[in-house]
N, CA, C and O of each residue as an XYZ file, in Angstrom:
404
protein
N      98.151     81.164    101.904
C      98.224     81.417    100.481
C      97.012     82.242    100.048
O      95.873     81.905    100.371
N      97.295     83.422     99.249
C      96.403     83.917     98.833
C      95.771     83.415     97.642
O      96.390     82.898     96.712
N      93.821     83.670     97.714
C      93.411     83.224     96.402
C      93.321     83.945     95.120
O      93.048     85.145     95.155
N      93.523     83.341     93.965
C      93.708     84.645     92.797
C      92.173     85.533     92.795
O      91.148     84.878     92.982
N      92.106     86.605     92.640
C      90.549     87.133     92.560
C      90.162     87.348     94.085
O      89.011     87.429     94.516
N      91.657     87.446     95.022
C      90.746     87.521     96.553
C      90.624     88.955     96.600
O      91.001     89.533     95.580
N      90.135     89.750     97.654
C      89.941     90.867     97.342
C      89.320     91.602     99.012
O      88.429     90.996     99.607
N      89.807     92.687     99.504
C      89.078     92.761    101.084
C      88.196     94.892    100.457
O      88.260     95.783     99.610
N      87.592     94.497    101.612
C      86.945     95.770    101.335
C      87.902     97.014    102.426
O      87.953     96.797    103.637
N      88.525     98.129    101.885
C      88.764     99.222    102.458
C      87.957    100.683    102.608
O      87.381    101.294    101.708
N      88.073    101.009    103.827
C      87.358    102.570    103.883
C      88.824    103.281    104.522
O      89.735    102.721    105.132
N      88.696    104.501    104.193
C      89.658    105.434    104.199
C      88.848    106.334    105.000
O      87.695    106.571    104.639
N      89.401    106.940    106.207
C      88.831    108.321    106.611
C      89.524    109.442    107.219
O      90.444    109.072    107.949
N      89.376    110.614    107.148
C      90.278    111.449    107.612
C      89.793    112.306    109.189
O      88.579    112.301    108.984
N      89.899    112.784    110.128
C      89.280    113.665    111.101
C      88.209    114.277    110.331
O      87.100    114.059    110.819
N      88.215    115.012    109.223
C      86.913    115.951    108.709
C      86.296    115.361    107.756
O      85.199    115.858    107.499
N      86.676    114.276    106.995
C      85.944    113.529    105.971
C      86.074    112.093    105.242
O      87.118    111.446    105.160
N      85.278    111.856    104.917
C      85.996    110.550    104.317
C      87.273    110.577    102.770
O      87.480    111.723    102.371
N      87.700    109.954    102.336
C      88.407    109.533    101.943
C      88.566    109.206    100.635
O      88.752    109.819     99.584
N      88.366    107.347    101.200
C      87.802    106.529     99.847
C      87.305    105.337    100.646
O      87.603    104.963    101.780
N      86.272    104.728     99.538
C      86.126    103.591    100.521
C      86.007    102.666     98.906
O      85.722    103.109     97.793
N      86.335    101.316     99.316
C      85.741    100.523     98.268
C      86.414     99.082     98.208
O      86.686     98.504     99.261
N      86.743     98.376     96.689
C      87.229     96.954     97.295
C      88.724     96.737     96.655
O      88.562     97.350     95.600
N      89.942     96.306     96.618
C      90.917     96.141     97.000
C      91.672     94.965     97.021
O      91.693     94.277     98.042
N      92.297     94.649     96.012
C      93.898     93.179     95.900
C      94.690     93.172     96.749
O      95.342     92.270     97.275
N      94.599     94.857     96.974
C      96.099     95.433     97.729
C      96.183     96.371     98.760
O      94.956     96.447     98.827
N      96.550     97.146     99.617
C      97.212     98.657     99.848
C      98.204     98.829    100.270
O      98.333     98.087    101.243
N      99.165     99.485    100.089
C     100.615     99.568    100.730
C     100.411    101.130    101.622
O      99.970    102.165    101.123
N     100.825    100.959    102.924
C     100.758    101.814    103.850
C     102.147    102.624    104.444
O     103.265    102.137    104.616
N     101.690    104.033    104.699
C     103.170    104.227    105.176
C     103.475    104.180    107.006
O     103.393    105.114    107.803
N     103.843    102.736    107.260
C     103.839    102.516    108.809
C     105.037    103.020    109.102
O     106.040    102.878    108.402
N     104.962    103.699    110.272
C     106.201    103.460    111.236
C     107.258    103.052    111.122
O     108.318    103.667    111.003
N     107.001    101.686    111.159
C     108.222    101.374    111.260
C     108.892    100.279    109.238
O     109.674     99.347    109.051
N     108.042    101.111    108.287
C     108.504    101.333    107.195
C     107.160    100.694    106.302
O     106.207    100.177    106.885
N     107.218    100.780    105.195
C     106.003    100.710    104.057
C     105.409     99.434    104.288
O     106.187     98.500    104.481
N     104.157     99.208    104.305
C     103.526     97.889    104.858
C     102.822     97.908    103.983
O     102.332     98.972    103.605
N     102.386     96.011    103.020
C     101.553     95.680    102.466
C     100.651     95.443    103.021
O     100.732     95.113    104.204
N      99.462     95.524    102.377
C      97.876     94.345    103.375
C      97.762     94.014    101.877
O      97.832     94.868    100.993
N      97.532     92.336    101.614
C      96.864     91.761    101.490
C      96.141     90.893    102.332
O      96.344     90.485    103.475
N      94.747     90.599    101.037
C      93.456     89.539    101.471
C      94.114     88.430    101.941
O      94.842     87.621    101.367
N      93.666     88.541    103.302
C      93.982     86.679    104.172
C      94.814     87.504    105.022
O      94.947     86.572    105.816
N      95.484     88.418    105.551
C      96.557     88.915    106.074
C      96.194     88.627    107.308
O      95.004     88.415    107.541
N      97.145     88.568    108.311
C      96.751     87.986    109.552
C      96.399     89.796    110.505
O      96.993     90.857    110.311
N      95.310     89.521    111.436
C      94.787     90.500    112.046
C      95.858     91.818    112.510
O      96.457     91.683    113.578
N      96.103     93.188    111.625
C      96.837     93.802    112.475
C      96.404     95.620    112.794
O      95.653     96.394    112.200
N      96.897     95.706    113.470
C      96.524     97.247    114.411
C      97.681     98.158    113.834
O      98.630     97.711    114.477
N      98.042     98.845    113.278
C      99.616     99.235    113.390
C      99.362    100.982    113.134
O      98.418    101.407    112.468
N     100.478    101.939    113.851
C     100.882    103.439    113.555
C     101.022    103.394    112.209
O     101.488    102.453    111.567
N     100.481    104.747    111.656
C     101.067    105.343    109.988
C     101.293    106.404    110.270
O     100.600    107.067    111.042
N     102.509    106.869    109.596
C     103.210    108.200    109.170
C     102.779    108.989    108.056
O     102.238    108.278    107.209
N     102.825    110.244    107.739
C     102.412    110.819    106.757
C     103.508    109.908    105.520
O     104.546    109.251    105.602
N     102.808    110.225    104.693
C     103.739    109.335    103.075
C     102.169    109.084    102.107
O     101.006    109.487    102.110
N     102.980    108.233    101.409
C     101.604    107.851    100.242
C     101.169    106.900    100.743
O     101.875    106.148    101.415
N      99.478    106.641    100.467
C      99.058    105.097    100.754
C      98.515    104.697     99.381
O      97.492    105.275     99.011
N      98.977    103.933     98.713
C      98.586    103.637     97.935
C      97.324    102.215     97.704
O      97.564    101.167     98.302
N      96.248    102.294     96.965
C      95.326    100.892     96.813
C      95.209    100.304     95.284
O      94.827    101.110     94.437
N      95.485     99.068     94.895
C      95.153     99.110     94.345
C      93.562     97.921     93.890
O      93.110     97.071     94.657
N      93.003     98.245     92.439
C      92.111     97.556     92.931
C      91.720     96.558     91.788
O      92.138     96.688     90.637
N      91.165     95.890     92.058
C      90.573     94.495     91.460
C      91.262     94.123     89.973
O      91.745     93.044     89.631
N      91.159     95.262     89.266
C      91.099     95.682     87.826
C      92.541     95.935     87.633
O      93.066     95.899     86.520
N      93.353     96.262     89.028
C      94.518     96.500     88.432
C      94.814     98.467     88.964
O      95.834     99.106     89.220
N      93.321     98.826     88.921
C      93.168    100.541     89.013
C      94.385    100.928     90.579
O      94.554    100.164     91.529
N      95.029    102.262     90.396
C      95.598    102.282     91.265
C      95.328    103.910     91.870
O      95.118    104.904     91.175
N      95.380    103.864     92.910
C      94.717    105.607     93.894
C      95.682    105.726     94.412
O      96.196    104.657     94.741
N      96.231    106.631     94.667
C      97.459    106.754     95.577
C      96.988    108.010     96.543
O      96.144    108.704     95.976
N      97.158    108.231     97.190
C      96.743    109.270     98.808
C      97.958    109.824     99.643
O      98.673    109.031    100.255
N      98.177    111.068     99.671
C      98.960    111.703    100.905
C      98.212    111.756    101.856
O      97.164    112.403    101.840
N      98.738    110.904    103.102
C      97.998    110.679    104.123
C      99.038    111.261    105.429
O     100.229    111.454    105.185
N      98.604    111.457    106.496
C      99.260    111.689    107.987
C      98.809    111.006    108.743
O      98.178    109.964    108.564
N      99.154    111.653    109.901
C      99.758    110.618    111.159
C      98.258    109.885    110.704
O      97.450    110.396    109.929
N      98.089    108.401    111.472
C      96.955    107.918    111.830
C      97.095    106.604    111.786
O      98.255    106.250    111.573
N      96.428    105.879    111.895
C      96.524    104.309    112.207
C      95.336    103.001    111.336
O      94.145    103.116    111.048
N      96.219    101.929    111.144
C      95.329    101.259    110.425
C      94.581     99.674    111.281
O      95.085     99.287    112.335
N      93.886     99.239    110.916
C      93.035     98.327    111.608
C      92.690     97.129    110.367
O      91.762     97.218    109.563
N      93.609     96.095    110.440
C      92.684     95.106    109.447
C      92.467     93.593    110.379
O      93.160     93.118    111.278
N      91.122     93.068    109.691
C      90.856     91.773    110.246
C      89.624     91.674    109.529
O      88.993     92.547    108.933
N      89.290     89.910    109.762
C      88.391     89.515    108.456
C      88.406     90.161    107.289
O      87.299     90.394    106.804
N      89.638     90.625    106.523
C      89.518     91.227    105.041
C      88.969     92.638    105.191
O      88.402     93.066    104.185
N      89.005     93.173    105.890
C      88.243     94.763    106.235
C      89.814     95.711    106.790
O      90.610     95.714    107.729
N      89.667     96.123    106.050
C      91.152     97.644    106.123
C      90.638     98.467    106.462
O      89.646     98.662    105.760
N      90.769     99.295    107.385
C      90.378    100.548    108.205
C      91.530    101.512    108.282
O      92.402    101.351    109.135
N      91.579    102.797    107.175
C      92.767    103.474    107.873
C      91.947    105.025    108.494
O      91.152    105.881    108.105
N      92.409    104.823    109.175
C      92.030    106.679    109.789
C      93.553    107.451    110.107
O      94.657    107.163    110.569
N      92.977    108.375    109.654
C      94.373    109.585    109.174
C      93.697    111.033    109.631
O      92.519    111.376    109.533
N      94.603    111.620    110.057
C      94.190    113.186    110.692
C      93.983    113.996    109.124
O      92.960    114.653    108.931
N      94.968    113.883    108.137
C      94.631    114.196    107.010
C      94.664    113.314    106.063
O      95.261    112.260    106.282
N      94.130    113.503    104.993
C      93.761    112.601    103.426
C      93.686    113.091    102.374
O      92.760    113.893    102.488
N      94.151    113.155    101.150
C      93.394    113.516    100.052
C      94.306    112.758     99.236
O      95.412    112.297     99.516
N      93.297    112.696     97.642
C      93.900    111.948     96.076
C      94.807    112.956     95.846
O      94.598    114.159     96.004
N      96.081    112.295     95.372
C      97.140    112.433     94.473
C      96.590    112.246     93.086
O      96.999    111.426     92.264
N      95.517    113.194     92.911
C      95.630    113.271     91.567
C      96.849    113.532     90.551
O      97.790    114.158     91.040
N      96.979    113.099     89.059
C      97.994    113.249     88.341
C      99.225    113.084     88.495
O     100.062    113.905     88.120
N      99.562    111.676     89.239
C     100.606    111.536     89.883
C     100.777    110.430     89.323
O      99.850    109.622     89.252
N     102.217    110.132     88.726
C     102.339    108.923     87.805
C     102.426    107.649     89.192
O     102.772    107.794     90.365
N     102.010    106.572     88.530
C     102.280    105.704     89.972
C     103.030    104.312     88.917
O     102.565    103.761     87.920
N     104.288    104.095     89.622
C     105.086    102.530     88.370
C     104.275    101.337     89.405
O     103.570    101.699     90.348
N     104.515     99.806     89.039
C     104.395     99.105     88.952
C     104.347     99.010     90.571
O     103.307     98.504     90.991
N     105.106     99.330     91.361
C     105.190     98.889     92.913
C     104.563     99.743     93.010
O     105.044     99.986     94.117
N     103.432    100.995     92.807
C     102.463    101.369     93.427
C     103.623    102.984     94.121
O     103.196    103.565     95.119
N     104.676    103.379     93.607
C     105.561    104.293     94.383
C     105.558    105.213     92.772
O     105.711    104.988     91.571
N     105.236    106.507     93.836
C     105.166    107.799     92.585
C     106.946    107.880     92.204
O     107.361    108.672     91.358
């Protein structure tokens, strides 16, 4: 069970730069083998990402959304690691309630 106010820290990085890094309720990823949540407490996982949006959102509610490619994510003890060959903000991009432009 998750706690209300739990929260894990994410860094974002791409082959040439970083990203985003910071702290996090949420992120929905675009895996492989289809859109993956991480939440805080999530049990340890390694998994492929496909280019798509990754969206985070954070503490406050704030939401970032990212066109990301191929690359792979890493979470355990509350720490999200995605590395992506490419990255950048979706600026001005409406985002609804499930975090999907």
């Amino acid at each position: 069970m998750i706690m209300a106010g739990a929260t894990m820290d994410v860094n974002i990085v791409s082959a040439d730069h970083p990203v985003w890094s910071g702290v996090a309720k949420s992120v929905l990823v675009p895996a492989y083998a289809g859109g993956m949540g991480i939440l805080p407490g999530h049990e340890p996982v390694l998994s492929v990402i496909q280019e798509g949006p990754l969206v985070v959102t954070e503490p406050d509610g704030a939401k970032h959304s990212f066109e990301v490619t191929d690359g792979f994510i890493s979470f355990d003890s509350n720490k999200l690691t995605v590395v992506v060959e490419h990255g950048r903000t979706m600026a001005n991009q409406p985002i609804d309630e499930t975090g999907i432009q």
